[in-house]
C-alpha positions as CSV (number, residue, x, y, z in Angstrom):
1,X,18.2,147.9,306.3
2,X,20.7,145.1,306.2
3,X,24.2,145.6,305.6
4,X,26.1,144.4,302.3
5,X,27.6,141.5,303.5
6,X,31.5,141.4,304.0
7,X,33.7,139.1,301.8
8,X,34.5,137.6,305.3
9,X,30.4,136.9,305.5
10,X,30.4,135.4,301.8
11,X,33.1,132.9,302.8
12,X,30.8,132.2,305.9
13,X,27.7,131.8,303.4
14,X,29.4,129.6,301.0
15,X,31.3,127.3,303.5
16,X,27.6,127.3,305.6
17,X,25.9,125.7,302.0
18,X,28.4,123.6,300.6
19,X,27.1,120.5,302.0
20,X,23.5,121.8,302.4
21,X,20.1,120.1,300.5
22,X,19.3,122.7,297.8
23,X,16.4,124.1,299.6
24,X,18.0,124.5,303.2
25,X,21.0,126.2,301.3
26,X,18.1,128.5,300.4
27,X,16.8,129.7,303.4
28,X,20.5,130.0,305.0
29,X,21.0,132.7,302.0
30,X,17.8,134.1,302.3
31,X,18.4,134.5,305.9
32,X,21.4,136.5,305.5
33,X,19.7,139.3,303.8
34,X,17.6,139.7,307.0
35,X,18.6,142.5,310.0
36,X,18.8,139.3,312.2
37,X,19.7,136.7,310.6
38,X,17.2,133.4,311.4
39,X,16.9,130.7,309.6
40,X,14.5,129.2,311.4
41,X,12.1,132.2,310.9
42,X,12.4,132.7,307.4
43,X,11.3,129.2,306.7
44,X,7.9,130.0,308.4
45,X,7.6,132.6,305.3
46,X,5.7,132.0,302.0
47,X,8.0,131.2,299.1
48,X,7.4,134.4,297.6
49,X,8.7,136.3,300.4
50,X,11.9,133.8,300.7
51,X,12.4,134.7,297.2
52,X,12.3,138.1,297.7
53,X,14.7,138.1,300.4
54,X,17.2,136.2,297.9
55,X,16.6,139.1,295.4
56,X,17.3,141.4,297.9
57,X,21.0,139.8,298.7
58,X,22.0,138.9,295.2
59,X,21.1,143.1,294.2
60,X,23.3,144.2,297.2
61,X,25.9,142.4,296.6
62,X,26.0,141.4,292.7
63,X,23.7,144.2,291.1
64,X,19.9,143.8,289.9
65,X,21.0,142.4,286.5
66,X,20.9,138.2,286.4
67,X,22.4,136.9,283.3
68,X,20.7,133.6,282.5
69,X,21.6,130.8,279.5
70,X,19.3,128.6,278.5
71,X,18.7,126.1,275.0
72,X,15.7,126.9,273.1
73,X,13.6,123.7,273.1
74,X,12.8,123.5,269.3
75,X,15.4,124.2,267.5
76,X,18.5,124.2,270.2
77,X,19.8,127.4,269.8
78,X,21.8,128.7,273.0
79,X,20.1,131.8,274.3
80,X,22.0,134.4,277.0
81,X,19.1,136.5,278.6
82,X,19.9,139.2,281.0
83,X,17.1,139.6,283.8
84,X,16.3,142.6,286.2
85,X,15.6,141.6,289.6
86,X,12.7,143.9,289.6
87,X,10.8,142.0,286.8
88,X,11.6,138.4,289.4
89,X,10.3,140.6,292.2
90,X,7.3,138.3,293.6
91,X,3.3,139.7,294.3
92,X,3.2,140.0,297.7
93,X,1.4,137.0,299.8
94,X,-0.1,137.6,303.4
95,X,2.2,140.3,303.5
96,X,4.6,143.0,302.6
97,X,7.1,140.9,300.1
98,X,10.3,139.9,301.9
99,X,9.6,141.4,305.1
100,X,10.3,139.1,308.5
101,X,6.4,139.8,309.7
102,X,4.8,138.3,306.2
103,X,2.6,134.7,306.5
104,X,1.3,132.5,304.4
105,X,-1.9,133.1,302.4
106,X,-5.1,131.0,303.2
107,X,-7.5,130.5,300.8
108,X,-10.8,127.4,300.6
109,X,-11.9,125.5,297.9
110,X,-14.5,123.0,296.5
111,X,-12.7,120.0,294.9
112,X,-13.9,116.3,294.5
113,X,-16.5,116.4,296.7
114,X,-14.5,118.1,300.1
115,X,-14.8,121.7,300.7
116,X,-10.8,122.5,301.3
117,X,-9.0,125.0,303.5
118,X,-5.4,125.4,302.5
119,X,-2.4,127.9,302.9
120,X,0.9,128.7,300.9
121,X,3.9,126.6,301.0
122,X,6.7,127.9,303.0
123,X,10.3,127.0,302.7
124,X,10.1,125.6,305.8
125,X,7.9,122.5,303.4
126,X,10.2,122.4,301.1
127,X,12.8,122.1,303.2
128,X,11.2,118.8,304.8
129,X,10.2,117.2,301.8
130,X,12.5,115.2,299.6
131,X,12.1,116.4,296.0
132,X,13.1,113.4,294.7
133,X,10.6,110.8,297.0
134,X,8.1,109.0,295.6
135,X,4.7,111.2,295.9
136,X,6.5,114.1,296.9
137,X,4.4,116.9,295.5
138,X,1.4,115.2,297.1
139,X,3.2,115.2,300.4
140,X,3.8,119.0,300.2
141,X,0.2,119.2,299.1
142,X,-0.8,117.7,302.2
143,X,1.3,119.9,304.5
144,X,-0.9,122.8,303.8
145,X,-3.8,121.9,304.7
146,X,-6.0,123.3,307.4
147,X,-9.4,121.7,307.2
148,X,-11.3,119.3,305.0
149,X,-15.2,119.3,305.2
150,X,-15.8,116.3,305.6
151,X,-13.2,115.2,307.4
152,X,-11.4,112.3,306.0
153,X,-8.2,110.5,307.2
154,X,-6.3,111.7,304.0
155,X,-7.7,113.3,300.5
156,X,-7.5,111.2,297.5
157,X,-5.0,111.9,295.2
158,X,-6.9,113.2,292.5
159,X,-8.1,115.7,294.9
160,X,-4.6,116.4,296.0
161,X,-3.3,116.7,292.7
162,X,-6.1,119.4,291.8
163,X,-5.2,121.3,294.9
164,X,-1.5,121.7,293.7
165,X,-1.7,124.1,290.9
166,X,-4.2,125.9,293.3
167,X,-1.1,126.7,295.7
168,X,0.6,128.5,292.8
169,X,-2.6,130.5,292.3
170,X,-2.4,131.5,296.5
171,X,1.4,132.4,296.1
172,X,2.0,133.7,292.4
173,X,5.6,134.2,293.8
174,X,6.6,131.1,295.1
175,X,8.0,130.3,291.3
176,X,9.5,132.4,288.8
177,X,8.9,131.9,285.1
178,X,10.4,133.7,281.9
179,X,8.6,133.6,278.6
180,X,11.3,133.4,275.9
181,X,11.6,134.1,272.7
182,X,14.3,132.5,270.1
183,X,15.6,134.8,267.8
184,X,16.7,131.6,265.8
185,X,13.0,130.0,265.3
186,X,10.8,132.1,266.6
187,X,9.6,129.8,269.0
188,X,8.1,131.1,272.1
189,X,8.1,128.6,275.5
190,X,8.2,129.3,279.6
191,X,11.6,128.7,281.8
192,X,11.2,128.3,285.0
193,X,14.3,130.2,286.9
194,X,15.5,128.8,290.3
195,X,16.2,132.2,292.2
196,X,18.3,130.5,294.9
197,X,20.0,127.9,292.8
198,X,21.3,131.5,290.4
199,X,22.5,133.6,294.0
200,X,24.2,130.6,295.0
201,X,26.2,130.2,292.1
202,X,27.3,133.9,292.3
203,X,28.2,133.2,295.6
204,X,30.3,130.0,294.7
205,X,32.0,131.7,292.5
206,X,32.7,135.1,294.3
207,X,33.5,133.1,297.2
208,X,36.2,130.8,295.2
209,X,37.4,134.2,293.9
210,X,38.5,135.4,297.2
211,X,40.2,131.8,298.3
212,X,41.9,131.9,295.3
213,X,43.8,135.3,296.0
214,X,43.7,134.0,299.9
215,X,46.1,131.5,298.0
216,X,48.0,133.5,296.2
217,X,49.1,136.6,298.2
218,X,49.4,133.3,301.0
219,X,52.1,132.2,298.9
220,X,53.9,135.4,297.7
221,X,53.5,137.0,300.9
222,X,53.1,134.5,303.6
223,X,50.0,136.1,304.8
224,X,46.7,134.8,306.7
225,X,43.8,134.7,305.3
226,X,42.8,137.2,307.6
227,X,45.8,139.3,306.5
228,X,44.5,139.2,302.8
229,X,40.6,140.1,303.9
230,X,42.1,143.0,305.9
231,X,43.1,144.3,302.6
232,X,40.9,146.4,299.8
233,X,40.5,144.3,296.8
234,X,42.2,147.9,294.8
235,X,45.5,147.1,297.0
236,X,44.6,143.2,296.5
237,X,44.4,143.5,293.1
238,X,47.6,145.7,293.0
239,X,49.5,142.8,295.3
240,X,48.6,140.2,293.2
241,X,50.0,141.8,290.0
242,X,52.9,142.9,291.6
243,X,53.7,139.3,293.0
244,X,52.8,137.9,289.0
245,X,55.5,139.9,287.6
């Protein structure tokens, strides 16, 4: 079982993603709940599993509770919602959940005409397709295909756009969705939760925690910032109030 990651690791993580494209930042953090950390092997994994790898860090380090805020949508009241990480935990997909050996689900289909053979995003599609680029979802669409009967130099896009709820069917993991309830209105709708975009922001801010007393006990103390990791956060803590007062 992977280690908890040091705070010296979390600085590593954090400065590794700063200038990362949401979904690389995702498998670098997913990675780093792994024994052996490889990126390039967890992007061959379903999205399910790359989710459950980013569960796996965010309860080692942070707990299985994710508090979440989000606006209802007919009325506007502002909700807090805390979350287990067990409810988020995704239904397996070619494989044990979140474990190294785990592939992407196949599965064929009769749409429009073409008799379709198609497999599960990975991260490692998401990762090369801008989110933002005309046709995008198409384009990821197409990346999972392995065999159209008959063959044809590309699908039409009414085809491809019937395939694409399809992939959620193969991999019911690859996207995590809350139903909600508003205690306001009594209105009841679906969020979609971004598992990596929620670890990342714990690691932000943990990470900007630990600079920030790197900075201080830096300038009471003139120490490193090695100095200050070298130290428990119960002496840290007992440092930086002494230096306060």
């Amino acid at each position: 079982m992977p280690r908890r990651p040091t705070e010296a690791d979390v600085l590593a993580l954090w400065e590794g993603g700063l200038d990362s494209a949401p979904a690389t930042r995702a498998l670098l953090i997913a990675s780093s709940a792994t024994a052996s950390p490889d990126e390039e092997a967890v992007a061959d994994l379903p999205l399910s599993a790359v989710n459950s790898l980013l569960l796996d860090l965010r309860c080692r380090m942070f707990g299985d509770a994710l508090p979440c805020t989000t606006d209802c949508p007919a009325c506007g009241e502002s909700l807090d919602v805390t979350v287990a990480a067990e409810e988020l935990r995704p239904a397996p997909a070619g494989g044990r959940t979140g474990e190294a050996h785990a592939v992407p689900a196949t599965a064929t289909s009769t749409t429009g005409g073409f008799t379709i053979t198609y497999r599960a995003l990975t991260g490692r599609d998401v990762r090369a397709v801008d989110p933002a680029a005309p046709g995008a979802r198409r384009t990821l669409v197409r990346r999972c295909l392995l065999g159209v009967s008959p063959p044809v130099d590309d699908l039409p896009d009414e085809v491809l756009d019937a395939l694409a709820p399809l992939l959620a069917e193969l991999d019911p993991g690859a996207d995590t969705v809350l139903t909600l309830d508003c205690p306001q209105c009594e209105h009841r709708w679906q969020a979609a939760l971004d598992i990596a975009d929620h670890v990342w922001t714990d690691v932000s801010a943990y990470a900007r925690g630990v600079l920030h007393d790197v900075h201080s006990l830096a300038r009471a103390y003139g120490w490193s910032e090695a100095d200050v990791l070298a130290v428990s956060p119960a002496r840290r803590r007992f440092y930086l109030e002494a230096s306060a007062g």
